[in-house]
Structure formats: C-alpha cells, structure tokens
C-alpha positions in Angstrom: 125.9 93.1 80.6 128.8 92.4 82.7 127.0 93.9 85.6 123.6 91.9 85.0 125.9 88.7 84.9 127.6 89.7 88.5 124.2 90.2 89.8 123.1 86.9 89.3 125.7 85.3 90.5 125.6 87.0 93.5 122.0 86.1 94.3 122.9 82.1 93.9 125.4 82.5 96.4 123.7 81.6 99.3 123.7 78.0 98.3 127.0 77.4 98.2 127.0 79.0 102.3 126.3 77.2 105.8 123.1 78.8 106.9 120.3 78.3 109.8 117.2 79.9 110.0 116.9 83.2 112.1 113.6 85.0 113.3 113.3 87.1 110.0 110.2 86.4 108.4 109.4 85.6 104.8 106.6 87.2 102.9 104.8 84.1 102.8 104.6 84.3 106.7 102.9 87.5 107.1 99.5 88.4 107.5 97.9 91.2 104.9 95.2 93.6 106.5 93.4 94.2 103.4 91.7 96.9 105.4 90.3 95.2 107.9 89.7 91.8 107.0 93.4 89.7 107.8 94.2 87.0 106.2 97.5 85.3 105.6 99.8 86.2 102.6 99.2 82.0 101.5 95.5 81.9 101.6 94.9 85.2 100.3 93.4 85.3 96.5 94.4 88.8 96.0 97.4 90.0 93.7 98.6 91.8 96.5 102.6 92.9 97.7 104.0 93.7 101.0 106.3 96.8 101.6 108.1 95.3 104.1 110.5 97.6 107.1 113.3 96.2 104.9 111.7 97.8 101.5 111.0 101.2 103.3 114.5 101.4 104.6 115.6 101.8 101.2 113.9 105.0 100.7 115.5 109.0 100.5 114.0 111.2 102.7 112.1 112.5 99.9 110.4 109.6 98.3 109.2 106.1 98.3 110.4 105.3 94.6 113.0 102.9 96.0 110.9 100.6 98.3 108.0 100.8 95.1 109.7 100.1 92.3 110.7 96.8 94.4 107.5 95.3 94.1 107.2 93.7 90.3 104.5 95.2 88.4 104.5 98.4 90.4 106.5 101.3 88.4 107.1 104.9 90.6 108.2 107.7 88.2 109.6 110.9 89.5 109.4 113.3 86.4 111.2 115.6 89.2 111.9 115.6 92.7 108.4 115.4 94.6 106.4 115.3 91.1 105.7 111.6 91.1 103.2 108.9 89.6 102.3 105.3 90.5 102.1 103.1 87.7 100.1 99.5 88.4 100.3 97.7 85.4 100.5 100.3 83.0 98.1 102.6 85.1 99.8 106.3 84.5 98.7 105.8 80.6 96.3 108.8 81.3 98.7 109.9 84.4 100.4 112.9 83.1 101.6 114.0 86.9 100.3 112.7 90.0 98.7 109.7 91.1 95.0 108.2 89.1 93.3 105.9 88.8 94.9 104.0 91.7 92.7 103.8 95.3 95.2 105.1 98.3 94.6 104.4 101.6 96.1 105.5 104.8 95.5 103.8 108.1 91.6 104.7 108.4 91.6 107.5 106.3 91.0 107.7 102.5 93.6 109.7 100.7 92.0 109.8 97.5 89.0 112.1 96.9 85.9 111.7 95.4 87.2 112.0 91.8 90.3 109.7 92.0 92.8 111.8 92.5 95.2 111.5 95.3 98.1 113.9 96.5 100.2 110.7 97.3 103.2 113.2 97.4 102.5 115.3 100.6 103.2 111.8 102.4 106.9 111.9 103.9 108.3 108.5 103.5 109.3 108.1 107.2 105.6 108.4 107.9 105.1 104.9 106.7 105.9 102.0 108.2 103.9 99.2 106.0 102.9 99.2 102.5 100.3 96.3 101.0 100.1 97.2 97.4 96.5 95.4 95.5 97.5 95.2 91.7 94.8 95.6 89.4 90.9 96.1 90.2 89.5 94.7 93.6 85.9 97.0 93.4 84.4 95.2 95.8 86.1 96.5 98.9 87.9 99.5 97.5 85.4 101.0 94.8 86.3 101.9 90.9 89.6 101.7 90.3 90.8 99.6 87.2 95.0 100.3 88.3 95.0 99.0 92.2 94.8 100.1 95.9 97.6 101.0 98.2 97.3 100.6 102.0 99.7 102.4 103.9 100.4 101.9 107.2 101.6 104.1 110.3 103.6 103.0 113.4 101.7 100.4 115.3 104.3 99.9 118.0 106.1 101.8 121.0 109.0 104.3 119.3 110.6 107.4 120.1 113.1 108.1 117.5 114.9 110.8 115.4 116.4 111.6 112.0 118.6 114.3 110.7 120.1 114.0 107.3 122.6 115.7 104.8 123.8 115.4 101.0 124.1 116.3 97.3 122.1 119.2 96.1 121.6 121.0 99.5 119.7 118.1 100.9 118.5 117.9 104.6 116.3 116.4 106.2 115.3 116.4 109.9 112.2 113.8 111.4 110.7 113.6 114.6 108.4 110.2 115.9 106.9 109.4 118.8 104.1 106.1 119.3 103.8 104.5 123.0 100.5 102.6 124.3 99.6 104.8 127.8 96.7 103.3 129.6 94.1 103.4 126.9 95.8 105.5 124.6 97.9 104.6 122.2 99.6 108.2 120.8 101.5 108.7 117.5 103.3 111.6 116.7 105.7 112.5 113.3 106.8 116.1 112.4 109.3 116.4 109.3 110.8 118.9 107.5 113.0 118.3 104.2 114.5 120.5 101.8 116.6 120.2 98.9 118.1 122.0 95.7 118.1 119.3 93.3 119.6 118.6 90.4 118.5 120.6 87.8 117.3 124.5 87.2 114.1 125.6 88.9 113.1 122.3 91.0 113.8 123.1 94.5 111.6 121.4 97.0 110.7 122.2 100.3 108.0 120.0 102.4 106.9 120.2 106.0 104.8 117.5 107.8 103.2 116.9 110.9 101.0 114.5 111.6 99.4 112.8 115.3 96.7 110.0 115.8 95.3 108.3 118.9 94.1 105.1 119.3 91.7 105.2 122.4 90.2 101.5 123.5 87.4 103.1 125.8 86.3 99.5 126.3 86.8 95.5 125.5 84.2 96.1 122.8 85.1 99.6 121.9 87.6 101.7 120.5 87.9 105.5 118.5 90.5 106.7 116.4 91.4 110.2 115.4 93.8 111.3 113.2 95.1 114.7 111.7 97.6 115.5 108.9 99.5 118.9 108.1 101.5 119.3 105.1 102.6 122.1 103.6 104.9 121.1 99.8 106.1 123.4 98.2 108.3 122.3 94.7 109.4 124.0 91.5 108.5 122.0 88.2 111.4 122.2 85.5 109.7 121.0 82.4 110.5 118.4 79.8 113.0 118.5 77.4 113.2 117.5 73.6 116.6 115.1 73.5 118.7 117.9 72.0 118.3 120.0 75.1 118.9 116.7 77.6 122.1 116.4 75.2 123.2 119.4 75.5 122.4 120.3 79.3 121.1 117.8 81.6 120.2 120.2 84.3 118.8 122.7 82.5 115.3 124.1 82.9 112.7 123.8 79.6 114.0 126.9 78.1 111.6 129.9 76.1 110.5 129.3 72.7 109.6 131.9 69.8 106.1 132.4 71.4 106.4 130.9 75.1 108.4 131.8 78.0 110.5 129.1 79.9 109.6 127.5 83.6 112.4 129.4 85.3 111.4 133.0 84.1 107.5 131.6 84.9 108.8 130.8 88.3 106.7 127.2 87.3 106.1 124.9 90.1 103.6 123.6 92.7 102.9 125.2 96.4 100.1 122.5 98.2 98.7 123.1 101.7 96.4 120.1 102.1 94.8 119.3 106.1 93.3 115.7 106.8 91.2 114.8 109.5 89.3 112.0 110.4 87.8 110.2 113.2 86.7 106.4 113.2 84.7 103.7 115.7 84.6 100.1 115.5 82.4 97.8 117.8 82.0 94.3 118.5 78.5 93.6 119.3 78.6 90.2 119.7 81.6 87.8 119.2 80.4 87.8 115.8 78.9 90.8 114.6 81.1 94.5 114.5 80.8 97.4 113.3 83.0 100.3 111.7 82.4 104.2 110.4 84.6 106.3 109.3 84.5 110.3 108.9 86.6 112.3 107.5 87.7 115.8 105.9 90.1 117.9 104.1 91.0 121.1 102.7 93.5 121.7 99.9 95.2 125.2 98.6 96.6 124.6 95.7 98.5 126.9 93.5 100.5 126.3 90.3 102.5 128.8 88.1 102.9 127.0 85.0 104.6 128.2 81.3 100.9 129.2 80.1 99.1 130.6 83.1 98.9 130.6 86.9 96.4 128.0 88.8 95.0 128.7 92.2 92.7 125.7 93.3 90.7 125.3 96.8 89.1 122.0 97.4 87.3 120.7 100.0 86.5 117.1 100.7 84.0 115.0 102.7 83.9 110.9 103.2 82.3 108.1 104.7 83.2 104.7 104.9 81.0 102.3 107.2 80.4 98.3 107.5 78.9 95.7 109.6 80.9 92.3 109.8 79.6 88.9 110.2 81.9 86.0 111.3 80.8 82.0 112.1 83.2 79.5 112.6 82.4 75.7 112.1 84.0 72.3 112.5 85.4 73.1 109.3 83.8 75.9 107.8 85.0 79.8 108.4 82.8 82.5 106.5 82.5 85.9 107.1 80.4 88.6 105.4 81.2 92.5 105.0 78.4 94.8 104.3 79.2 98.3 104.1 79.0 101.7 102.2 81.8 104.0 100.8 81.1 107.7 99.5 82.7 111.0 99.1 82.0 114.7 97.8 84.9 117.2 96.4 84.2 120.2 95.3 86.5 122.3 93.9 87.2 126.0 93.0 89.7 126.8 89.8 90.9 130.3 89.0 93.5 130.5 86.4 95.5 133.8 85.6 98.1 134.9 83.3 101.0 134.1 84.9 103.3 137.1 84.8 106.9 136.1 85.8 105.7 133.8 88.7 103.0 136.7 90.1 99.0 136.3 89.0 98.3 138.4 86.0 95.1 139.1 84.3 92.1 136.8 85.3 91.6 134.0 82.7 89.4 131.7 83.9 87.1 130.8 86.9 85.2 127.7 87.4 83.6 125.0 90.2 83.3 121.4 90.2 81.5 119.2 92.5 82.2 115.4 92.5 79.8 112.4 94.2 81.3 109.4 94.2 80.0 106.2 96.4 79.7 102.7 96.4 78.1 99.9 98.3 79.6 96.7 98.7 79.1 93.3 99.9 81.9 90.7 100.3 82.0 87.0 101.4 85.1 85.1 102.3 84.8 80.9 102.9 87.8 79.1 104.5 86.9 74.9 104.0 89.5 73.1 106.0 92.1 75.7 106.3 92.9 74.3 102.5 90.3 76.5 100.0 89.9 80.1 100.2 87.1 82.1 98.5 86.7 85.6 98.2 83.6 86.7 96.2 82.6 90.5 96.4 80.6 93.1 94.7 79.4 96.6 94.6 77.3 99.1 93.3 79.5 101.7 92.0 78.0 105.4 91.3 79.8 108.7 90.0 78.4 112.5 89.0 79.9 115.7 88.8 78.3 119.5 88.6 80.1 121.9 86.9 79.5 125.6 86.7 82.2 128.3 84.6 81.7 131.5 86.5 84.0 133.6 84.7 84.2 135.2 81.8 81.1 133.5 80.4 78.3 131.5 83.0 77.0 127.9 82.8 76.1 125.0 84.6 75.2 121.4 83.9 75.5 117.9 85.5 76.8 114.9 84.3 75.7 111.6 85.5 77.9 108.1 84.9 75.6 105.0 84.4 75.7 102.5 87.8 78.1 100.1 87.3 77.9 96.4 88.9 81.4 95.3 89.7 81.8 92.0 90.5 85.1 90.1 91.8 85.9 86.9 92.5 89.0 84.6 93.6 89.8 81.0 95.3 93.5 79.6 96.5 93.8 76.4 97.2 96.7 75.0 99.2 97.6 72.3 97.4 100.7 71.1 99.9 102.2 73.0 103.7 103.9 76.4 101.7 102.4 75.6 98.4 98.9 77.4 97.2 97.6 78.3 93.2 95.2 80.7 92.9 92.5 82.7 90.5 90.8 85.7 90.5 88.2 87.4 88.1 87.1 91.2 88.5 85.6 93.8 86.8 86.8 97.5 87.3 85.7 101.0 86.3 87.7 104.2 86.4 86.0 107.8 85.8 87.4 110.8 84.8 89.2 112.8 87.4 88.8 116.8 88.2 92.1 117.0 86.4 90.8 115.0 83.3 87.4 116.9 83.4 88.3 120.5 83.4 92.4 120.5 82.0 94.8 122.3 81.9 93.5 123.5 78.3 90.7 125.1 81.0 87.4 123.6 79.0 85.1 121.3 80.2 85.4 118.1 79.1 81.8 116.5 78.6 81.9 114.1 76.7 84.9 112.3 78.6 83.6 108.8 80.0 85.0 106.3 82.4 87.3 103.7 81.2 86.3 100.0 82.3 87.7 96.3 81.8 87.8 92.6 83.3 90.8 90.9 84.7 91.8 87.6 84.9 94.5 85.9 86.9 96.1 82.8 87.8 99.0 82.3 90.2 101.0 80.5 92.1 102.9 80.9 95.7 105.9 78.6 97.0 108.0 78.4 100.3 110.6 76.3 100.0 111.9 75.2 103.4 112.2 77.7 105.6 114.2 79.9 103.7 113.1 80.8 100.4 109.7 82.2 98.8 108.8 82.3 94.8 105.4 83.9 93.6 104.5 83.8 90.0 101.4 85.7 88.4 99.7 85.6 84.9 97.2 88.4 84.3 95.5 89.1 80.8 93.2 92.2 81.6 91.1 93.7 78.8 90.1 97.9 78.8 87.4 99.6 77.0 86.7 103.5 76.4 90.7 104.1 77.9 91.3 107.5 78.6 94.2 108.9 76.9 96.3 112.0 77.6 96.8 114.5 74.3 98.5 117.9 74.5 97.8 121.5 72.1 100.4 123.2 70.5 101.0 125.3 73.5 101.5 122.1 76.2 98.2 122.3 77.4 96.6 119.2 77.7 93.4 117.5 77.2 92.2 113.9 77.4 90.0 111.5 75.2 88.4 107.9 75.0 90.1 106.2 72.9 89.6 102.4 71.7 90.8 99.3 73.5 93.9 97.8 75.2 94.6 94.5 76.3 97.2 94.1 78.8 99.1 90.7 79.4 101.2 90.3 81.8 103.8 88.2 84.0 105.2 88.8 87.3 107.3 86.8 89.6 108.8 87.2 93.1 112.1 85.0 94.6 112.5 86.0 98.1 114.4 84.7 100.6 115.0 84.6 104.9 118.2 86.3 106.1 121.4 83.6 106.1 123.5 83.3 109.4 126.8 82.3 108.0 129.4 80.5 110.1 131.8 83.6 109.8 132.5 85.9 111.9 133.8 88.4 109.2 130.4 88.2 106.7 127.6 87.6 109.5 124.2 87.6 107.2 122.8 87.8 103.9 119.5 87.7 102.4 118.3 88.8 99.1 115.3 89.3 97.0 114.4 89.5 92.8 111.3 90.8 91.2 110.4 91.1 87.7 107.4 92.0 85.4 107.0 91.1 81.9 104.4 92.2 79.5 102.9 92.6 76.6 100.6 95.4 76.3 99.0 96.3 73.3 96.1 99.7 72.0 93.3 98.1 69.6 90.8 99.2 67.9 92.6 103.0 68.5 92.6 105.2 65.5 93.1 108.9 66.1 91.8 111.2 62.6 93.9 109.4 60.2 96.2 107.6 61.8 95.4 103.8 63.0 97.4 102.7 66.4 95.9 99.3 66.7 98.7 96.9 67.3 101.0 99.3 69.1 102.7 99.3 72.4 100.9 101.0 75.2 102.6 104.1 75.8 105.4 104.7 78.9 105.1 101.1 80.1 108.6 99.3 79.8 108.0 95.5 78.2 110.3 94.4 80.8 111.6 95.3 84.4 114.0 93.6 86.7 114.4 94.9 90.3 117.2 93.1 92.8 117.6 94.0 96.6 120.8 92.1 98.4 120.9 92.9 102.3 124.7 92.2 103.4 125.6 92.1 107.4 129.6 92.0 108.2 131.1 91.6 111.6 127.6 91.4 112.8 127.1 95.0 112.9 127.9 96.8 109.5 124.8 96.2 107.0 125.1 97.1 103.0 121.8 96.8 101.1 122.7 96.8 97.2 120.1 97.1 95.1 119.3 97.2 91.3 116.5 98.2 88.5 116.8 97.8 85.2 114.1 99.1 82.8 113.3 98.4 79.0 113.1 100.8 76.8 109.7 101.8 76.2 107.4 104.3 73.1 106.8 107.8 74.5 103.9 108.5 71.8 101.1 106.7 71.1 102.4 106.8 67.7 104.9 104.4 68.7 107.9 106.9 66.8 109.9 107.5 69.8 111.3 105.2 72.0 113.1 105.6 75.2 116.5 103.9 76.3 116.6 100.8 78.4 118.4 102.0 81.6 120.5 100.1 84.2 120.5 101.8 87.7 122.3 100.6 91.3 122.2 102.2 94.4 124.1 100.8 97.5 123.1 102.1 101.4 125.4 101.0 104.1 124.9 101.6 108.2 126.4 101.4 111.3 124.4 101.2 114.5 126.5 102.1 117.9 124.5 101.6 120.9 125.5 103.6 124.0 122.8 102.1 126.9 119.4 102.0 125.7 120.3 104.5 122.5 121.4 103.4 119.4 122.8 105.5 116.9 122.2 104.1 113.4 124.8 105.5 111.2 124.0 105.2 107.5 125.6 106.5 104.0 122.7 106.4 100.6 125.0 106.2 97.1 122.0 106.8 94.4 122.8 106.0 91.2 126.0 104.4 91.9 127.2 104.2 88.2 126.6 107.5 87.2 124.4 106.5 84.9 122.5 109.1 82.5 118.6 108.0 82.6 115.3 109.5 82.8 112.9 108.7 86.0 109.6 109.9 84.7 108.7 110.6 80.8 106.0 113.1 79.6 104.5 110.9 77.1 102.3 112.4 74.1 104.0 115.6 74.6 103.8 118.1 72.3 107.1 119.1 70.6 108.9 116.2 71.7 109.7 117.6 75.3 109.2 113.5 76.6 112.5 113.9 78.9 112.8 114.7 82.5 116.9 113.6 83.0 117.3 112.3 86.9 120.3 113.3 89.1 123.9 111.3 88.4 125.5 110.1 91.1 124.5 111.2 94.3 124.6 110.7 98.5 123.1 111.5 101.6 124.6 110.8 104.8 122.8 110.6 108.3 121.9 109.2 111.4 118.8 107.9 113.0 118.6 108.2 117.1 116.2 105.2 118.6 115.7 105.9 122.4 
C-alpha cells in the first residue's frame, strides 16, 4: 500500500515545480487516422487511444504487453512468452489463446482473416511505430467485431537504425530498419531476429522477421503501395498449473497425470510460418472525390504438438478492401462520405495426429474449412463550425463457412449466418478551446472463429452462433493549459448469444452460446506534457495514469443445473490502474518508471476461484552518446522490479483447475540502439 501511496505522490509533483512548455505534444494534440479518414483526437467521437513513440518504447523485444496494458480498458495477457491475447473490455471471455474477436489492422493490410482470428504475435514490437487502439464495436468502418479494432502503424519517416540486445533467460535480440523518401519512393525495410529461454520448462521462443514496403507516388493524384511480411515463430507452450504445482515450482512445466503425458515429454508448443502480401492504390479524381483498393494474401503453416495430439494447419487467405470518398467544404459546413466494400476468404486444412513424444503419430483427424466474410459500409462525418462533430455509419455485415471432414469418416455441409445491419453513431461537441463531451451508439456482431468452429476437441461445432450487442457511451475530453490532458468514459454495453469457452476432461476444449452479459464500465486518462525544470541536475518530467473500472456481470446464463446469472464475467479484473513517469536528469539520462496493478478476478464461470490482485513495476533507464551524426542509445529494462510472484495470462474454465501460467520474477535486458 506503501508503494500505491508513493506513487501518487509522485505524480502530483509537478505542481509544486517551475515548468514551461516544450515541443512534446499531448494526446489531445494529435491527429488519429482511423484508417484513412483523420480527424483530431478532440473532435473525434470514437472511444479510441493512441500508442504513442513514448508507450512503444516501453516494450521488450518480445512483446507489446507494456505499451498495451497502458491504455485503460485494454488488458494484454501473456499466458507465456509469445502466447498472448488482447482483452478490449473483457473481450478474451471466449479467447482461450490468441487474439478474437478484436479487428487488427496493419498499415494497408488486414491482419485478421476472414474468420476473426489474427496471429497478432508474429508482429515484432520494433516493427511498430504507432498504435490507435478503437475500444468496443465501430462496424461501420471495420466490420463485426463486438471487442475493438487496432491500427498499427509502420515507420512513416526517414530512419536507418539498429538494435542488439541481451538479458535474463538467454535473451537476445538483434533489429535491423531502414525507411528514406528517394525520388518517388519512399522504402521501408525491418529484419529481426529474437530468441530466448524463458522462465519456465519447455517455453523457449525463437522468432525471425523480415518485412519491406514501398510507397511509390507515380503522380500528384496517384500513388501504390506494396508491402510483404515474413515471419517465421517458433515457441514451446508450458501448460497451466493447478495452484499446488505454482506453489511448489514456479517454473515447472504441466507435469503427466495418471492417463496424460506432460508438455515437456509432448515437446508441446507452436512452430507458425505465416507470409503477407499486399498491394494498394488510392486516387484523387477530383479535389473531392478519391478512391482506394486494397489486395491482399497470405499463407500460414501452422503446426502444434499439444498434450493430446499433434496439429498441422495450412491456411490460405484472400482480401479486399475498396472505397470511394466524397469531401465538400462550406462556409461552415464540412461533410464527407465513405462508400466502400470489405471481404475476405480463408480456407483452411486441419490434420491432427497422435502426438508421440513431439513426432506425428497415428492419423486422427483430417478436415477443411472455408470462411466468407464481407461487409459493405457507408459512413458520413459532418463538421458545423469546427464545434459539432457527427459520425453516423453503417454496414451490411455477412458470414458463411463450408466444412468438409475428410478423414476417417466424409461429410460436408454449409452454414450460413443471417445478414446483420450494424448501425453506429456518435457526436462531440466542443463545448469550450480543449474542452469537448461526446456520445456514441453502435451495434456489433462477432461470429465464431475457425478455432471456435472446429476445436481442439476436433468436432464441428454447428450449432455455434455469433454473439451480438449494443453499446452506449458518453464521455468527456479536457486540456488544461498547455500541459495537462484528462479523458473520462462511461460505457454500458449489453451482449446476447456470448460465446463461452468450456474444456473435456482431457483439456480439450469446446465452446457454447451461452445467455447474456452486460458490461458497465469506466475509464479515465490524466496525461500530461513533458516539464522543463529550472535544474540543471533533474532536467524533465512528464507522467501519465490510466485506469478502468467495471462492473461486469453473466445473466440469464445457466449451464445443466447450475444458474450463473449474477456472476462476474470470467478473467476480467474489476479494477486496473496503470502509471507511466518519464524522468530526464542532467539532460541526458532518461528513467521511465512504470506501474500496473490488477484486481483480483474469478477464473470459472462458476465464480469458485478467484485470482490474486497483483502489484507490478518495471523501471527502463537510457543513456544516449552521440559521436557526429550517430547516437548510441544506451538503455537497461528491470521487469518486475519487486520480484513479485503473479500470473500474466489465466486459463480460465480450465479443466482440473490448471488456471495458472506464473510470469518471470525479476528480470533485465540490457542494450543499445544505433540511429545513423
């Protein structure tokens, strides 16, 4: 409590300290791109955040969990190192491993296929150089998602940099980038490689990267981008634990059973070779009118030795995104209109075999799924005096998958989702200069993913249908001065038909429909501009507090006998609190210090087991020395700086009680980044 108190304290110093402005610039300054269609962070209606450079730079080589879990209402979990989920508002409910349910963009390209599901970890960290994170359904730009959309952003600016890296666990990591405008072209290139031992049995991870884009602007109207990703990931997956076993040993592998081998003698874990390519246009016609189309591919090998069998998956994926935009400017009128179509096929081949100490065994299963998945939308933004905002959308949302078992037994059949309308809506007003409220409305729709479809229990799931609910939100957005920024949201957001995860008595899992939830929410941001301080000993500081607070609740849920209406929505915390303090002394050494705490939250549906709230700091300090037109940014990462025993990722409704995934005590990683 001691250290909650400190931390408080700490971010009211800056009041008591001499400060002018410098060129930093708040959140409330910047512009969002909302993919394509700009707007500034004051006037927009969305519930949106921005993962800012100084977010990012809080990262490990490996993952983005420390920049994320920044932003309130936004939860990463890493149930081990590379396995990770994206929680938006509670979204991983049905989210057993990877990311659902959540729309993921990056530049152009569409990460997420045709079904919803999106291999968000094959992404190095240092790739990204922008986040904008939309909480909670916005169908009419991005499609059906009831959790949120993530825009992620590459370098947009001349770089030529490197990274190499070192630290606990056999960490290392080595990064490569390159961007510069030449004549027309504007080239990006990134190659990584990262590798590490981690900290418990049998989850090693090894991940190499390499990605290149061009941006060629053939012409004042004109312009073509291309774009290519390679990444090869390649992770073992320890396993839950019951508590007895964390208690015991920490690091320690889920061990055999009477009946079941254990993940290190299954050699369990994931090898994914995924390639992304895509190519997009955009045109202005007229001063007015443009157009944009996007096309893209990918192919995914996928292969997963688990406890109860041995998964080898090849998926192929085709999109299409394409709009035409209409903008008129009055004497004190701005509209614009998008128009526009997005759609996408994945097809999929499964084949699971015994898996014999880590080596295919005996053929099990064999089966193909094709997913069709499209949209089209329509979208209207007003802008009446530069002081009301509108933003009213809305799209045709359809979804269908074929499914055919080819081995042992044969059959086919097709499965058609009905049409949904999904209509959104939202104004801002700015009610003073850095003072705006604003209100949305919007309707979202989820369906089932490949992995919710056809399991891990290897049985088509039929009757499975999409999950669906309305949202409604009221906020409000603050600069004060110059210097300081405070956002506060209120969300209450009703779901129908939610699909819930279940597991056999083997750990295979399955999921259902099951009843309602209503999910009520706050969230509130206090940001504020770096401080130049008349010292010449502590230079800057600047600092920045987010927190969500809900109240989430199942109803109408009963499952055979047992009645869940009333209980807590399972693995999302009632309460988290996230602080980042940025520190600059003798104008060159720079300590970011940085906290999450997390509530305790029910792994079960059943409410019966409970995690423990968890306190965690980390502290990163660096040390640029320039030498001509080099710099060599020194730096030193401290995770977990208080040793504290905690859990980053929980496998909730899992059978036998194995919820607990312990994450690594205290750990470092010491490097240096070259900017030429």
């Amino acid at each position: 409590m001691r250290r909650i108190n400190l931390l408080f304290l700490i971010l009211l110093s800056p009041f008591f300290l001499s400060q002018e402005n410098d060129s930093t610039t708040l959140i409330s300054e910047v512009k969002v791109d909302a993919y394509k269609k700009p707007v500034h962070f004051m006037a927009s209606t969305k519930s949106v955040s921005v993962v800012s450079k100084n977010l990012l730079n809080q990262n490990t080589p490996e993952r983005m969990l420390e920049s994320v879990n920044q932003i309130a209402g936004v939860r990463m979990e890493e149930r081990s190192p590379a396995s990770y989920r994206i929680s938006v508002r509670g979204s991983t409910l049905r989210s057993p491993f990877g990311v659902r349910n959540i729309k993921v963009y990056l530049d152009d390209l569409i990460l997420s296929d045709a079904s919803g599901n999106t291999y968000f970890n094959v992404i190095s960290p240092e790739l990204i150089d922008r986040m904008e994170i939309y909480k909670g359904p916005e169908s009419g730009d991005y499609g059906a998602v009831t959790g949120g959309t993530i825009l992620l952003q590459t370098k947009r600016s001349d770089q030529l940099s490197a990274n190499l890296s070192a630290g606990s666990y056999g960490t290392f990591n080595q990064s490569f980038k390159f961007s510069k405008q030449s004549g027309k072209h504007f080239v990006g290139i990134f190659q990584n490689y990262y590798r590490t031992d981690s900290y418990r049995e049998q989850s090693a991870v090894e991940r190499k990267q390499f990605f290149i884009k061009d941006q060629f602007q053939y012409s004042e109207k004109g312009s073509l981008h291309a774009m290519l990703l390679l990444s090869d990931l390649d992770y073992e997956t320890p396993g839950g634990l019951t508590r007895e076993q964390m208690l015991i040993n920490r690091k320690q592998a889920r061990p055999a059973t009477a009946t079941l081998p254990g993940a290190k003698e299954q050699a369990a874990g994931i090898r994914n070779k995924m390639i992304l390519a895509g190519i997009s246009h955009e045109y202005t016609i007229s001063p007015e009118f443009s157009h944009f189309i996007l096309v893209q591919g990918s192919y995914v090998d996928f292969e997963n030795p688990f406890i109860t069998n041995y998964e080898n998956r090849f998926e192929k994926n085709f999109a299409l995104r394409t709009h035409f935009n209409y903008e008129h400017h009055w004497k004190t009128i701005t509209a614009a209109w998008r128009m526009g179509f997005e759609g996408g096929i994945n097809t999929i081949l499964v084949k699971n075999y015994d898996n014999t100490k880590g080596v295919e065994g005996t053929p099990q299963n064999f089966d193909e799924l094709t997913n069709r998945s499209g949209f089209y939308f329509l979208s209207q933004k007003l802008n009446f005096k530069e002081r009301l905002f509108t933003d009213i959308s809305l799209s045709l949302n359809s979804s269908s998958y074929t499914w055919n078992r080819l081995f042992p037994a044969s059959g086919n059949g097709k499965v058609n989702f009905k049409n949904q309308w999904l209509p959104n809506f939202g104004v801002t007003y700015l009610l003073g200069k850095g003072f705006s409220a604003r209100g949305k409305i919007g309707k979202g729709n989820s369906a089932p993913t490949n992995e919710e479809i056809r399991s891990s229990n290897q049985e088509f799931n039929l009757n499975l249908r999409p999950e669906y609910g309305w949202n409604k939100e009221i906020g409000i957005r603050k600069q004060f001065g110059n210097v300081i920024f405070l956002e506060g949201s209120y969300f209450d957001f009703r779901m129908k038909d939610a699909i819930v995860r279940r597991q056999n008595e083997i750990g295979q899992e399955y999921f259902v429909n099951q009843g309602k939830t209503v999910q009520k929410g706050m969230e509130i941001l206090l940001e504020s501009k770096n401080f130049t301080l008349d010292n010449p000993y502590f230079s800057r500081f600047k600092f920045r507090f987010s927190g969500s607070f809900y109240h989430f609740k199942f109803k109408d849920y009963v499952q055979n006998a047992e009645n869940f209406s009333g209980n807590d929505l399972t693995g999302v915390p009632a309460t988290s609190l996230n602080s980042l303090l940025n520190f600059i002394f003798f104008q060159k050494l720079s300590i970011d210090y940085s906290h999450f705490y997390t509530s305790k939250m029910p792994l079960n549906d059943a409410n019966s087991v409970w995690s423990e709230a968890s306190f965690v700091g980390n502290i990163q300090l660096g040390f640029p020395i320039e030498w001509g037109k080099t710099t060599f940014n020194l730096y030193l990462q401290i995770q977990n700086l208080y040793n504290t025993e905690y859990v980053l990722g929980f496998d909730i409704n899992a059978f036998g009680n194995r919820f607990y995934n312990p994450a690594a005590k205290r750990s470092f990683i010491v490097g240096m980044k070259v900017d030429f």
